[in-house]
Backbone as CSV, one residue per row, in Angstrom:
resi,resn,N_x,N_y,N_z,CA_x,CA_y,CA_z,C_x,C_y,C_z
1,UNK,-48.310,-14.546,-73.451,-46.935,-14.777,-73.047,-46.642,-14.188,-71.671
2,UNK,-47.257,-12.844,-71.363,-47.220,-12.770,-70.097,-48.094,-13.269,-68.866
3,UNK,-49.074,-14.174,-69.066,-49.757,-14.830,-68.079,-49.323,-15.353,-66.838
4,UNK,-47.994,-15.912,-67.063,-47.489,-16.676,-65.962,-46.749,-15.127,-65.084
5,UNK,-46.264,-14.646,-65.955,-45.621,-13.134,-64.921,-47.007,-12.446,-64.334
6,UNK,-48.145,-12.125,-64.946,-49.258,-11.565,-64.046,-49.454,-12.315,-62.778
7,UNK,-49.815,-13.644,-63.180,-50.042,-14.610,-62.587,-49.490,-14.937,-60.919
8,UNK,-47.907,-14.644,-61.340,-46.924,-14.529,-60.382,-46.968,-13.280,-59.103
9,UNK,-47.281,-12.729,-60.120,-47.870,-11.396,-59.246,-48.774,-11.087,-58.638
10,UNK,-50.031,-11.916,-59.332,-51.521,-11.807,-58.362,-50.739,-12.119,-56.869
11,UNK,-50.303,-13.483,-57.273,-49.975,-14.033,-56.058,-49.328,-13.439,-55.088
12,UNK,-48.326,-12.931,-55.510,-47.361,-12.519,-54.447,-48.235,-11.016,-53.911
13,UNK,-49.234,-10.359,-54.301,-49.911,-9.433,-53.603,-50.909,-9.830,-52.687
14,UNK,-51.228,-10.965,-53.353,-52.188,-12.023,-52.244,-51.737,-12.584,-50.804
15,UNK,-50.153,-13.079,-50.764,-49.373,-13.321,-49.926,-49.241,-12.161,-49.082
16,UNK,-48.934,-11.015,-49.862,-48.392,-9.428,-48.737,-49.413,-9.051,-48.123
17,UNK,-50.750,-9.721,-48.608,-52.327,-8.509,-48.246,-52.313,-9.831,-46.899
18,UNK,-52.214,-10.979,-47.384,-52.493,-11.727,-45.643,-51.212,-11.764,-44.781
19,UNK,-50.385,-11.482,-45.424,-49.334,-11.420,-43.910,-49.317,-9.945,-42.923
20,UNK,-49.862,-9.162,-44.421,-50.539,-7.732,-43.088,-51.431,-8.190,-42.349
21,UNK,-52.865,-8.643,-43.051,-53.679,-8.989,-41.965,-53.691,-10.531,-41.283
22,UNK,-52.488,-10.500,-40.947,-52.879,-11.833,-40.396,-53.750,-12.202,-38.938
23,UNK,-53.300,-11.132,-38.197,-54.474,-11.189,-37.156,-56.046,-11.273,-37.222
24,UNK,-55.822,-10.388,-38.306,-57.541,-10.633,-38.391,-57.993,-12.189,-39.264
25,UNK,-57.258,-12.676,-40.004,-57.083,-13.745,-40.699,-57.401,-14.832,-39.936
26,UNK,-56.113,-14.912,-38.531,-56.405,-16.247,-37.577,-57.995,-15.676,-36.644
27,UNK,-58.210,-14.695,-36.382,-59.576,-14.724,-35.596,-60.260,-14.852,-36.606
28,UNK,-60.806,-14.723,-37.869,-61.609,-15.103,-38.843,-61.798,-16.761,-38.793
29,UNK,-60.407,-17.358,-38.873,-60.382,-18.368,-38.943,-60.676,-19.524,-37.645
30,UNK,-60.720,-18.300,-36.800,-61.007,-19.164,-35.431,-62.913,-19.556,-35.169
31,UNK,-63.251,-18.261,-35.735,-64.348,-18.110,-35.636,-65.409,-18.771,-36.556
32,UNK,-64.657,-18.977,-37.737,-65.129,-19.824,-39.147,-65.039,-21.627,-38.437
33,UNK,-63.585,-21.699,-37.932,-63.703,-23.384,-37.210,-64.413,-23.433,-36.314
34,UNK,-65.062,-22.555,-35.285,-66.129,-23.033,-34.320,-67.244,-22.690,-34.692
35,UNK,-67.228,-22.075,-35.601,-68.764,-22.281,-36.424,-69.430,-23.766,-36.817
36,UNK,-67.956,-24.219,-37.376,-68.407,-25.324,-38.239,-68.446,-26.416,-37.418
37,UNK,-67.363,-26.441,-36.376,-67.581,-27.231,-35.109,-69.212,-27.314,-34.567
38,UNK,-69.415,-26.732,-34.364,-70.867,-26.299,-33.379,-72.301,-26.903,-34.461
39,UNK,-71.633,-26.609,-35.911,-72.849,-26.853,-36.760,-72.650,-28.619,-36.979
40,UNK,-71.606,-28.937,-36.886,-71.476,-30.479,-36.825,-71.496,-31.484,-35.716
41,UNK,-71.670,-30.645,-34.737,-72.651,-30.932,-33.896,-73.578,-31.355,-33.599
42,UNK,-74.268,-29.884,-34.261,-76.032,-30.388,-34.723,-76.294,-31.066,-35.244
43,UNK,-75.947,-31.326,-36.206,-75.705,-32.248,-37.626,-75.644,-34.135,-37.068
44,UNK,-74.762,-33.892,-36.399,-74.899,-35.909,-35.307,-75.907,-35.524,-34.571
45,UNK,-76.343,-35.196,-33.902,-77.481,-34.807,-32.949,-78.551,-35.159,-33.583
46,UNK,-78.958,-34.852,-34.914,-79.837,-34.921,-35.661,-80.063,-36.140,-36.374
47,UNK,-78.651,-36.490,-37.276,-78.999,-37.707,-37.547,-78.748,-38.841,-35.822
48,UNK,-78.542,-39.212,-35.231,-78.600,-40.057,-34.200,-80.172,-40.174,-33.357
49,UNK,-80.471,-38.724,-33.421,-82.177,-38.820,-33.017,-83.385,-39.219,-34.224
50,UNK,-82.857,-39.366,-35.756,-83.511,-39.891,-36.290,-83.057,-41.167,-37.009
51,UNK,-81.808,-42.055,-36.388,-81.609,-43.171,-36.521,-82.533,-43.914,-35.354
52,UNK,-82.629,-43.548,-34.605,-83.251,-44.069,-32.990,-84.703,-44.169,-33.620
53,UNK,-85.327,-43.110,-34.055,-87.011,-43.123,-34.361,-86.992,-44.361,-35.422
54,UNK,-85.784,-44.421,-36.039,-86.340,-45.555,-37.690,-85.966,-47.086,-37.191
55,UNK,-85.360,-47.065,-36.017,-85.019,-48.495,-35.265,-85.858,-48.707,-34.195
56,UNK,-86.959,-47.710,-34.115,-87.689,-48.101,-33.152,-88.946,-48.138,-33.838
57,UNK,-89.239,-47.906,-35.200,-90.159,-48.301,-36.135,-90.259,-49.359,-36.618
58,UNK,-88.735,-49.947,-36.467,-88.529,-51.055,-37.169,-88.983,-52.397,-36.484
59,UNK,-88.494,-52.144,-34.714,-88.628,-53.261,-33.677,-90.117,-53.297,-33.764
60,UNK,-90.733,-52.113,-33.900,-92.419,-52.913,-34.399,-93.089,-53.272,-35.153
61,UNK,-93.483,-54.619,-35.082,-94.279,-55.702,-36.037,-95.397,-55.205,-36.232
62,UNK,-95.897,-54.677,-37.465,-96.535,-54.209,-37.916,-98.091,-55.491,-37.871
63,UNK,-99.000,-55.044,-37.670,-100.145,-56.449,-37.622,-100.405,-56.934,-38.882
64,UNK,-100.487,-58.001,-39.612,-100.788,-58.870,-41.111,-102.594,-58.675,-41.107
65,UNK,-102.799,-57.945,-41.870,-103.956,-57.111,-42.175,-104.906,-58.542,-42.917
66,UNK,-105.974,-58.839,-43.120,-106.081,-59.994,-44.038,-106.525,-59.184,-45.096
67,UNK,-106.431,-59.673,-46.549,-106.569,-59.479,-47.315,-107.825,-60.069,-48.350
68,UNK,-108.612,-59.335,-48.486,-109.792,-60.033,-49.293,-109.608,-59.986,-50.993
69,UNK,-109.775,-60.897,-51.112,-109.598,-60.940,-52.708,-110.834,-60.670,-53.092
70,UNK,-111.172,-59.685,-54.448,-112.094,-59.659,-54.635,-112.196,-60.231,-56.052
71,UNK,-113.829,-60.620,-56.163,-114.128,-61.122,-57.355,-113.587,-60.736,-58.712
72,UNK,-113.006,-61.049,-59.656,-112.641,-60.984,-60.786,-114.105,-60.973,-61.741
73,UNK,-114.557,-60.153,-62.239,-115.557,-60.361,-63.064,-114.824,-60.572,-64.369
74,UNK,-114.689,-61.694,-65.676,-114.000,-62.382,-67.060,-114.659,-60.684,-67.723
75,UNK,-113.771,-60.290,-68.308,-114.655,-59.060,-69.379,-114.924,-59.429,-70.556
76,UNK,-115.900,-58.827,-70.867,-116.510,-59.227,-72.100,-115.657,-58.588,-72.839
77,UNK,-116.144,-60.161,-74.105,-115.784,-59.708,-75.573,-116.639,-59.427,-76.409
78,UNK,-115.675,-58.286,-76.796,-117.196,-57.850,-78.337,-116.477,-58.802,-79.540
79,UNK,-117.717,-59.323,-80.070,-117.422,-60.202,-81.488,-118.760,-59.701,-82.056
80,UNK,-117.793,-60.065,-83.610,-118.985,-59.774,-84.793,-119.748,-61.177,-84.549
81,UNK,-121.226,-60.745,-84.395,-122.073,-61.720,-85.177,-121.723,-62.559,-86.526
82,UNK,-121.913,-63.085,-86.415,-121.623,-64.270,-87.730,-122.984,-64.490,-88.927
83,UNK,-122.613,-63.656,-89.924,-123.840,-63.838,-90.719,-124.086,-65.500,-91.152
84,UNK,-125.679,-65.158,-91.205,-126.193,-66.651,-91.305,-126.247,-67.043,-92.754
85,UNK,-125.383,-67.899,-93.061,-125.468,-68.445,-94.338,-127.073,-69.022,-95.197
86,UNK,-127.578,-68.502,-96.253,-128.584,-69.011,-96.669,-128.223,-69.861,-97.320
């Protein structure tokens, strides 16, 4: 029954602890967005240099190899002999 009153309260200590630190909060946060900036970056960089390698794999025609068929040898069957009627 009291969940929602704790509840209420986490919060509102959660609210007071970042409006003290809010300075350090927005440089955290500045530093967290050009992180992720910089890593998504890399991230196109990477895929775009390996879209280029798989379209330039692609523009080449690979040579038609010939293909030898090889002999099929029929496999044997085992069968019973057939006794000889006297």
């Amino acid at each position: 029954m009291a969940l929602p009153f704790i509840l209420g309260l986490a919060v509102g200590v959660g609210a007071i602890i970042a409006y003290k630190n809010s300075d350090k909060l927005k440089a955290n946060s500045k530093k967290l967005f050009e992180y992720a900036k910089d890593s998504s970056k890399e991230l196109q960089e990477k895929v775009v240099t390996v879209k280029e390698k798989l379209e330039e794999k692609l523009q080449q025609k690979p040579e038609k190899k010939e293909i030898k068929k090889e002999e099929v040898k029929p496999k044997r069957k085992y069968t019973r002999k057939q006794k000889e009627v006297k």
